[in-house]
N, C-alpha and C positions, 0 to 999 in steps of 0.2 A: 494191347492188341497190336499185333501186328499183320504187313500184307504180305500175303506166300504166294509165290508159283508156281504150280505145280507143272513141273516139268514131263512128267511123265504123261500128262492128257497131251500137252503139245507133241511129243515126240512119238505117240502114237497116232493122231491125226494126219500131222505132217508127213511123218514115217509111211502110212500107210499108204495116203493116196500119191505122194514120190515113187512108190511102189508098183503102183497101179499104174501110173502116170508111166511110168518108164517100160514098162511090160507091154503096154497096149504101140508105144513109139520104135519097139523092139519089134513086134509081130509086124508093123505095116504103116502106123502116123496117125496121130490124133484124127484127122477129118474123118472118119467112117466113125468117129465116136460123137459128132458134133452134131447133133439134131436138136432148132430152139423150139420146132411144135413138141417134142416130146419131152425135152426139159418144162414145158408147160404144161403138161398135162400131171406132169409128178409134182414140180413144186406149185404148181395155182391149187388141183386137187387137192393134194394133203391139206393146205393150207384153209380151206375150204372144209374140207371136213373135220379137221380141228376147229376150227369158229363154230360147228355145227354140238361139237361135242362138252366148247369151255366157253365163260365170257370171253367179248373181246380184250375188255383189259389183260385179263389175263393171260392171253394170248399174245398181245403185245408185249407182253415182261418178260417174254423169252428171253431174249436178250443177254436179260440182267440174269436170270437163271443159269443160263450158259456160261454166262463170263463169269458167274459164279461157282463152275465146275474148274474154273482154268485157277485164277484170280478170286484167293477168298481170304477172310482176317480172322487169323487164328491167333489163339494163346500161348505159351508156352507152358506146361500142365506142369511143371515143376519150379517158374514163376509162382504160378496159384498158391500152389503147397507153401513154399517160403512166404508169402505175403498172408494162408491164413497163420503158418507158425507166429509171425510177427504178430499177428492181430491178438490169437491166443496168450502169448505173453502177457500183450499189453494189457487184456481183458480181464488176468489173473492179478496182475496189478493195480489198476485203478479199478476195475469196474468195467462191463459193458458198455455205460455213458463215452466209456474214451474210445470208443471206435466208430464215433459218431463223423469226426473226420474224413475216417473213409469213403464213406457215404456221397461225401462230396469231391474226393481228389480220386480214386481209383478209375483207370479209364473204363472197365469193364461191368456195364451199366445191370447185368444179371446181378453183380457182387453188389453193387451199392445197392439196388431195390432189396437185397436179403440184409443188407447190414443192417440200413434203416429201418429193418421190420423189427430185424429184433432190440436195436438199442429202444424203438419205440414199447419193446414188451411184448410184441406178439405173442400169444402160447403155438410152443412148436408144433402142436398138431396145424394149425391155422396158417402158421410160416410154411410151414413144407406143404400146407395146400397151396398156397396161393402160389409161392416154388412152382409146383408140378404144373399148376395150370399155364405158367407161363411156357416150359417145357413142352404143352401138349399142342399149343397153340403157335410156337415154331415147326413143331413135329407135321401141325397140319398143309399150313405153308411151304416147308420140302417139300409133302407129300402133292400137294397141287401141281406144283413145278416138276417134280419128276412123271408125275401123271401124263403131262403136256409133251413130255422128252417121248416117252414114249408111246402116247397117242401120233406123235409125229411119225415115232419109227414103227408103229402097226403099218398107220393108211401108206406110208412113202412107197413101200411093194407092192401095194395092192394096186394104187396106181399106176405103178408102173406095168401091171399087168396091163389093166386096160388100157394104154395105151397101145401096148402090144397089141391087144386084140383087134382095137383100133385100125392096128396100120395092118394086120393080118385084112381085117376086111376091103378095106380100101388097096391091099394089094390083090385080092382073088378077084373082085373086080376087072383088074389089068392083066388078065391072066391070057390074053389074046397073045399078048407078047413075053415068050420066054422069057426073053432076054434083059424083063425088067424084073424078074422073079426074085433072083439072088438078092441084089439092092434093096428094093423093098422089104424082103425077108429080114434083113441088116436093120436096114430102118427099125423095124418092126420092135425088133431086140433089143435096140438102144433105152427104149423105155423101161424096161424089165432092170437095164444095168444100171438106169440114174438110180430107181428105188432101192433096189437095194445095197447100192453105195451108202447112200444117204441112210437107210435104216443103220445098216449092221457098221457101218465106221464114223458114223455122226452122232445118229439120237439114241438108239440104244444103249451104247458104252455111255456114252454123257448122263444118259439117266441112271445104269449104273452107279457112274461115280457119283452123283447127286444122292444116291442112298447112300452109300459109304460116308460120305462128308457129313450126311447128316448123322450116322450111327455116334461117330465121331462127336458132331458138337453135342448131341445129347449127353454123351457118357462125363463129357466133361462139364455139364451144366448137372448132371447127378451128383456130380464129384464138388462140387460147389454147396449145393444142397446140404451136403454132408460135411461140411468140413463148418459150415454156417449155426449149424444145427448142434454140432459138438465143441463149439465156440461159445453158445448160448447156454450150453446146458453146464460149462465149467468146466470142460476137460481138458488137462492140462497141456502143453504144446508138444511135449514128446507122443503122446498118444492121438493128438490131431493129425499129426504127420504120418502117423503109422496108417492110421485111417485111410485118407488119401493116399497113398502108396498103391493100396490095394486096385488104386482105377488104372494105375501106370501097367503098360504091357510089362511082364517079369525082365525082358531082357534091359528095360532101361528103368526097372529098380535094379538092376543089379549093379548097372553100370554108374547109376547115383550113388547109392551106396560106395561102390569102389574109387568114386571122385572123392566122396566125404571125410577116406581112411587117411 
């Protein structure tokens, strides 16, 4: 396992609000963007209504959820393949008992909980159960943490609305004086721009990629499954390998293969 950076959430964050940031300094200067009652009615509100909608724990782990959209430890899907080839070898050779080793050196702890089932004998209907429920029980966990991304990025416009509404009230109010209309009016607005900054280039995309990342470690924890399960049942290493192949996107079997020749 190794740790990747995804370059590409940074450089659309960054990118975006550089973007924003330089456009609003273009038309006239940040200060007509700078209102802290209404940055507080968007982040305290969402924030609030998320507590209202998750535990707090879980709400607390945003964090780790986020910086797990940027910052996450992946495999290399064609590591896997050459380490079950290795495995299958060896299993055709000695026996299942000799990949009880793995069990204990392999860094990737999905691989050792399937090896150890099966050197222990599991019958593979019952390996690829307990397999899958591991799988579903990740699958659940994404799914909480992107629920929370985007519970964020529902409430973050909504209160940005009311905030708007907010400062619309308390400017009709003051409507003795023209001259405080414009301004207030502006005010007003500011709230409507925090929310949906923060929705559509913060929580929404992030929850996004938090499903993607997840499709991703599933397909390779299926790919695992299978390569486990055809390793147990005695099939030989050339045909483990073809197996697995199949979870690789075509252009980087093609491009394996073409490193192979």
């Amino acid at each position: 396992m190794k740790k990747a950076l995804d370059i590409a959430t940074l450089i659309g964050i960054f990118g975006g609000t550089f973007l924003i940031l330089f456009s609003i300094m273009i038309g006239g200067g940040l200060g007509g963007f700078i209102n802290i009652p209404s940055l507080l009615i968007v982040v305290g509100g969402t924030i609030a209504a998320v507590l209202v909608q998750y535990p707090l724990g879980d709400v607390l782990g945003i964090m780790g959820v986020m910086r797990n959209t940027v910052i996450s430890q992946s495999a290399d899907p064609q590591e896997i393949i050459d380490l079950f080839v290795k495995m299958a070898e060896e299993a055709r050779r000695e026996g299942l008992l000799a990949l009880e080793k793995y069990s204990k050196e392999v860094d990737n702890a999905f691989i050792r909980t399937g090896i150890q089932l099966a050197v222990d004998g599991t019958e593979p209907e019952l390996l690829r159960e307990i397999l899958e429920k591991e799988v579903d029980n990740m699958e659940e966990r994404h799914s909480r943490g992107q629920g929370i991304l985007e519970a964020f990025g529902t409430f973050s416009p909504a209160f940005g609305m009311i905030g708007t509404l907010i400062g619309l009230v308390l400017m009709l109010r003051t409507m003795k004086d023209p001259s405080s209309i414009g301004p207030s009016m502006a005010v007003a607005l500011v709230t409507t721009f925090y929310g949906a900054v923060l929705s559509n280039l913060i929580f929404n995309p992030l929850a996004g990629k938090l499903k993607e990342k997840s499709k991703e470690e599933v397909l390779m924890l299926e790919m695992i499954i299978e390569g486990i399960l055809s390793i147990q049942s005695g099939d030989n290493p050339r045909l483990v390998e073809q197996k697995l192949m199949t979870y690789l996107p075509p252009k980087k079997r093609k491009s394996d293969d073409e490193g192979g020749e």
